[in-house]
N, C-alpha and C positions, 0 to 999 in steps of 0.2 A: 546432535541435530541431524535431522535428514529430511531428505526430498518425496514426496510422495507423489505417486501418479498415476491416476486411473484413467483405463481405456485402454484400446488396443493402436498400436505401435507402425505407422506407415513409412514409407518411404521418403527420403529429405529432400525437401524442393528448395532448389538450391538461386539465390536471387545474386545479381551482378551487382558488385558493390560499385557504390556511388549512380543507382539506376535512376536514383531522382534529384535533383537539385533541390526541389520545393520541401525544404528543412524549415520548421520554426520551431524553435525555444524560447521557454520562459525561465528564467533562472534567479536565484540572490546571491548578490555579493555585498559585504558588507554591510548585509541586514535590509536593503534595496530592493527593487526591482529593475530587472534586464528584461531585453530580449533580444534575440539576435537571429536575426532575418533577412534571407538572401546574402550570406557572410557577413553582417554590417551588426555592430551592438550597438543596442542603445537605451537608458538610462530611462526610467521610468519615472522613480521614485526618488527622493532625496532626504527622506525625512529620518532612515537609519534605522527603522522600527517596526521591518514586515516580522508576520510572526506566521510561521510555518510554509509549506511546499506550492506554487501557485498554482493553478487545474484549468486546462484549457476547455473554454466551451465546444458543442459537439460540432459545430462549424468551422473551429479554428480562430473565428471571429473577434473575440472576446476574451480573456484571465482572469479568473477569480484569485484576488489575492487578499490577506491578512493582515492587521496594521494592529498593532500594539498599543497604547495608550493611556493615559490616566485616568482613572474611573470616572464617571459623572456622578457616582450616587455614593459610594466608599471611597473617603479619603485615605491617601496612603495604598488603594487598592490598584489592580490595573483591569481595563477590559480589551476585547479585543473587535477590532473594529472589520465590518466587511463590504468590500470593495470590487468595480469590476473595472475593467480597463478595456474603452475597445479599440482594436488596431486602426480601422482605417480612420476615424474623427482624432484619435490620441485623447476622446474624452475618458475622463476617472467620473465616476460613476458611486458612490455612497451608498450600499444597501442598506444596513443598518450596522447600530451605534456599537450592539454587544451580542455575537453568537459563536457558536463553535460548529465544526463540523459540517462547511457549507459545501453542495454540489449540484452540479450542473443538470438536467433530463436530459437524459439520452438525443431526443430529438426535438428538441428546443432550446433556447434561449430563456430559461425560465432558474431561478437558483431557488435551493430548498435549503433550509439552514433551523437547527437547535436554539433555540432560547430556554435557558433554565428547564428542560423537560418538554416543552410546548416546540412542537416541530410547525416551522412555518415555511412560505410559500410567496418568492417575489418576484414580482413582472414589469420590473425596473422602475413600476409607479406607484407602486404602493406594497405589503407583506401582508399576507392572510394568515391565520389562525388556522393550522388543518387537523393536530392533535394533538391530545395533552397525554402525559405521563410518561415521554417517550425517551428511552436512553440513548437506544443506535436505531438506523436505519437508513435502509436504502430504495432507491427510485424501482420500480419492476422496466423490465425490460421493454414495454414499450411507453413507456412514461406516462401509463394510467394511473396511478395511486403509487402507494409505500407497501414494504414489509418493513414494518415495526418491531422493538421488543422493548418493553417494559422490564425492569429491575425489578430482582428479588426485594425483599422486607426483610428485616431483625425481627423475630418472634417471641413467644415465651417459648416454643419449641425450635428455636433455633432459625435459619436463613429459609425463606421461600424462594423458588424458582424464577429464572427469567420467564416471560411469554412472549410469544411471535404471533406480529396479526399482521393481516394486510388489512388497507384500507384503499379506495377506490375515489378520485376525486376527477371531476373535470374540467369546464372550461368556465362554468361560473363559479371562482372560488370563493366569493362572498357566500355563498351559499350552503356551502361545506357547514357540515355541522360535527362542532367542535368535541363535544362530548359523546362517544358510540359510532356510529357507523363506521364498525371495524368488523371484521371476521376473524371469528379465533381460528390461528392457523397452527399450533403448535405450544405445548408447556413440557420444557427440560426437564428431565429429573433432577431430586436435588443437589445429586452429588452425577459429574459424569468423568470417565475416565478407563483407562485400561487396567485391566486385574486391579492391582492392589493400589494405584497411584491415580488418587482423583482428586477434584478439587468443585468446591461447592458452585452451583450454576448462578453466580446471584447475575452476571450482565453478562449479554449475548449482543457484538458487535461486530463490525469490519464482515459486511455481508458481500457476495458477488456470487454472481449469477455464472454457469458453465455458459459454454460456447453456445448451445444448442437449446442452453433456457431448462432445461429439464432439472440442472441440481443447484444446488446454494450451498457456498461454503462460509463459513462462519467461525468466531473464537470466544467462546466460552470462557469467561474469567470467576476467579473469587475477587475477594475485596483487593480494595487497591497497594496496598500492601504487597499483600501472598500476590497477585497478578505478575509484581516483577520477575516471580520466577516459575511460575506455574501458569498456563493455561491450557485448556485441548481444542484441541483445532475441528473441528465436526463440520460433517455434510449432512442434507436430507433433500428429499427431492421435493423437486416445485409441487406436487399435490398433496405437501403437509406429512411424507410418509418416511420409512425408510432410512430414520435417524441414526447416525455412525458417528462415530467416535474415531478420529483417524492419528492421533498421536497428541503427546506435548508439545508444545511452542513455547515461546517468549515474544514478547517485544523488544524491537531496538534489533534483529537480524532480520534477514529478505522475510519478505510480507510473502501468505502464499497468495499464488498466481496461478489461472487457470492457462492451458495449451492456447496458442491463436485461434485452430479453429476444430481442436478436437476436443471433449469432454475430459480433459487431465488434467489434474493439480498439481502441483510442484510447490513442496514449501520446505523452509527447515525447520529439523522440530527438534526437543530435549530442551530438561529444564535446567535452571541455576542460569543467573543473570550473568554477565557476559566479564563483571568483576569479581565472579569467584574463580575465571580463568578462562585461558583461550583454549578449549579441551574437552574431548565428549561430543562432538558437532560433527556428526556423522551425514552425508550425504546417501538420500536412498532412495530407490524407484518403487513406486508398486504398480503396479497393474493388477485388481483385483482378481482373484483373491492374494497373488502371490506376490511378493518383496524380494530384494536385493540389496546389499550396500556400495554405493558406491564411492564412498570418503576412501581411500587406503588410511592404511594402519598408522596413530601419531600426526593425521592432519585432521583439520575443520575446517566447515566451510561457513562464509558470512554471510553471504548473499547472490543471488539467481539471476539471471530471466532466459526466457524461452530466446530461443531462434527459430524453431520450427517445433513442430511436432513431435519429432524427433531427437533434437538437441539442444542442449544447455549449454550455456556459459555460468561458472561460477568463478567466485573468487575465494581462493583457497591460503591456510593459513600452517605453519607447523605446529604444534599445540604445544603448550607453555603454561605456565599460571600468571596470574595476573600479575602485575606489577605498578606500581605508583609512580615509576617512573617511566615515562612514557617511549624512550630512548629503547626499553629491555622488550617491548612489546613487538613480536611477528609481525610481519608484514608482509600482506600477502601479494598473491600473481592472479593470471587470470589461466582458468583451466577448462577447454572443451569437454564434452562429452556426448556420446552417442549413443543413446538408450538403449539401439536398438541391438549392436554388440558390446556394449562399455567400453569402446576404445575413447581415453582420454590420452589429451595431450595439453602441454602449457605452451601458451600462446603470446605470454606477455612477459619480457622479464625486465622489470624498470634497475633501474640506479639506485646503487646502495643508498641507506637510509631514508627508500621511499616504497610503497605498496599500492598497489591497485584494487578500487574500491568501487562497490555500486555500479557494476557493470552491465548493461542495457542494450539491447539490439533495437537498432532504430530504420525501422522498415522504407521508411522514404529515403532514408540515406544508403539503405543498404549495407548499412556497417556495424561492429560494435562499438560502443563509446562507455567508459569507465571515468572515474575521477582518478587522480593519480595524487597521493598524498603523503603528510610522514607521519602517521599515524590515526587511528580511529575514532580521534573525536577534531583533528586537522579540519577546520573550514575552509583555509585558504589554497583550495585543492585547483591543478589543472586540468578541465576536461581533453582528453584523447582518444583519436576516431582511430580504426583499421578495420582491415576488411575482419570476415569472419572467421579464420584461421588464424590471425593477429598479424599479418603481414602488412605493409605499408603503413605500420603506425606512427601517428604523429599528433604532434600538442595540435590544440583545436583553440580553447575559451583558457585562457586564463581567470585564479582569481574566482572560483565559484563552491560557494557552500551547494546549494542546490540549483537541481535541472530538470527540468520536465520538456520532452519533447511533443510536438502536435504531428 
């Protein structure tokens, strides 16, 4: 696996840890809803049964979170329910009954969420209908309309391509007409990939926009199967052109992630799911056109995020193969690096029979913060702050599966 990154390479501006008090988090524990704000946690939920990561609105204002539950329509079945929370009433809020894949506009309080293929559109009083056929997709950048993609088809000759549209909607959403008014913005080839190692285009998801709005980067899958261990990671620029191919990925290691505020990518990439071994997960830079690696020899890495322009924190592991017992599995530290010479250094070195995980540079806090756990699929992980060389670290949150910060 390794990191990619395009663009050119400036100087590290360097922020005073702990330069803001005004930290909020959303987090789960025990399958719950937290938050914890101004130092203070507090319990949200009691019911045991959020179902995935919660997403803060663009104001801070509000949580979008997920509730698991037993189907209305298929018995024996479950669906998942969506939900908003807003801070200052402590009102919970009901979007609707059954979707996936709900998120916030940029610059509203507005949530856009998946039904069965039928992308809809809620303004906390009602959900509009805005297009049908629709696999992934995300907000544009200034929350006029969607980029879209539609799923390939099983053929008699075999899988067809995903497609990319945008669509443009506005303030009368009733109005929005459900069927067409889209622009075709792009169709995959059927197979994409590098030299010899490709995998069929049938869905095109997990979209985001560069710094600057010019590029989209995107993940290209076959079916869900072959997905676990195959996808390619691709970019193309916002005026539909320019389509690249920029390595393997998988799911289930760091998501890529564009620089804060300069046009670069950073993700890791290579294939084979993550139980055929902990091994092969190379960390690497590019700046178009040219590449580097920067994993050393016999380690991988799990997961990223930016600190500046300039620099990473990853969390790194010694390579190993897999094991069913979860005692034999690496566990990793956390490792800086600096792009712009490669000097790395390890920043973190926890207590035997624990690893540092999902480590996050959190800009209001001015620190980095990681989960600290005993091993990779551990929920009952402790979050821990330090500055950004890992000096004055210390336990923070106990007790948390996941954390999103505002």
């Amino acid at each position: 696996m390794f990191v990619i990154i395009l663009t050119m390479i400036f100087p590290l501006n360097i922020l005073a840890a702990g330069e803001s008090a005004d930290v909020k988090a959303s987090f789960i524990r025990d399958r719950n809803l937290w938050v914890f704000i101004n130092g203070k946690e507090q319990q949200i939920t009691n019911s045991g049964n959020i179902y995935n990561k919660p997403k803060w609105s663009h104001d801070g204002m509000w949580i979008l979170y997920q509730v698991e539950v037993p189907s209305e329509l298929q018995k024996g079945e479950l669906q998942v329910e969506i939900w908003a929370y807003e801070l200052e009433s402590g009102k919970k809020k009901k979007i609707y009954y059954d979707g996936y894949s709900p998120t916030w506009a940029p610059n509203e309080n507005i949530i856009a969420f998946n039904d069965a293929g039928i992308l809809d559109i809620s303004d906390f009083k009602r959900f509009y209908n805005i297009a049908t056929g629709v696999h992934g997709y995300t907000w544009l950048p200034d929350g006029s309309g969607f980029l879209l993609s539609s799923s390939g088809d099983l053929k008699p000759d075999g899988w067809s391509s995903a497609i990319l549209y945008k669509k443009k909607v506005n303030k009368n959403y009733e109005d929005i007409v459900l069927f067409g008014g889209v622009e075709h913005f792009f169709t995959l080839p059927r197979e994409v990939g590098l030299n010899d190692n490709k995998v069929i285009s049938v869905y095109a998801d997990h979209f985001a926009f560069s710094p600057s709005n010019r590029w989209i980067s995107f993940i290209v899958s076959p079916t869900a199967s072959w997905s676990m261990d195959s996808n390619m990671l691709c970019v193309i620029a916002s005026n539909g052109k320019n389509f690249t191919v920029l390595d393997e990925v998988i799911f289930g290691v760091g998501e890529p992630k564009w620089a804060p505020t300069k046009d670069t990518i950073a993700f890791i990439a290579g294939g084979g799911r993550i139980v055929l071994g902990f091994k092969n997960k190379d960390l690497k830079v590019q700046e178009m056109p040219a590449s580097g690696t920067y994993t050393p020899e016999n380690y991988a890495d799990l997961d990223f995020d930016w600190v500046s322009d300039q620099a990473i924190v990853t969390s790194r592991i010694e390579e190993r193969e897999w094991s069913n017992d979860f005692s034999e599995h690496p566990l990793p530290t956390l490792y800086s690096i600096n792009i712009d010479d490669n000097k790395q250094m390890q920043i973190t070195k926890p207590p035997g029979g624990y690893g540092d995980y999902n480590p996050r540079y959190v800009k209001s806090l001015g620190q980095l913060v990681w989960l600290r756990g005993t091993s990779i699929s551990n929920e009952d992980r402790v979050v821990w702050k330090a500055n950004r060389d890992g000096s004055n670290a210390e336990e923070w949150i106990k007790n948390v599966d996941q954390i999103e910060f505002y």
